[in-house]
C-alpha angles and dihedrals in degrees: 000000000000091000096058110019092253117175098202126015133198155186146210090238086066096254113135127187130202119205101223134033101039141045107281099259129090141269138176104215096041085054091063099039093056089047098052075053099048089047096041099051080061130076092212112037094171079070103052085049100044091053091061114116123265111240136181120219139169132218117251109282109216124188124206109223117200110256121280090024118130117240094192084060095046083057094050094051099048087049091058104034103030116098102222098187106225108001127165105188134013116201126192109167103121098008128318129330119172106189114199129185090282114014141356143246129224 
């Protein structure tokens, strides 16, 4: 949100962050709260809905490893092997993040 200016920010695991009037950690209640706020100040809150971005977005993806192998070594070695096309940045602090021109992988 500090990156890119970002008045709201969310999640697939449902949590959902506002830039002002709170503390800058999440809250579930507060989030629909702030929604009912958002749709009610509106005479049409289809609208406000319907102007919402389209995203695409995949379900979390786990891999069982055989006992006694090392995850941290399965990451390492798909950093360093794996072709990502077009890539601009490859993280691997806490795991793997691969950043392309508009969007990113973990």
């Amino acid at each position: 949100m500090k990156k890119t200016g970002a008045l709201v920010a969310g999640e697939m695991s449902g949590h959902v962050f506002f830039k002002e009037r709170w503390f800058g950690f999440d809250d579930g209640l507060y989030a629909g709260a702030r929604l009912l706020e958002i749709l009610s100040a509106s005479d049409n809150p289809s609208e406000v809905l319907d102007n919402l971005p389209q995203s695409i977005s995949t379900p979390e993806l786990n891999i069982s490893l055989p006992e006694g192998s090392n995850g941290h070594q399965v990451i390492e070695e798909l950093a360093a092997k794996a072709q990502f096309e077009g890539a601009t940045e490859i993280i691997t602090i806490d795991g793997l993040r691969v950043e392309f021109p508009d969007g990113f992988g973990l």
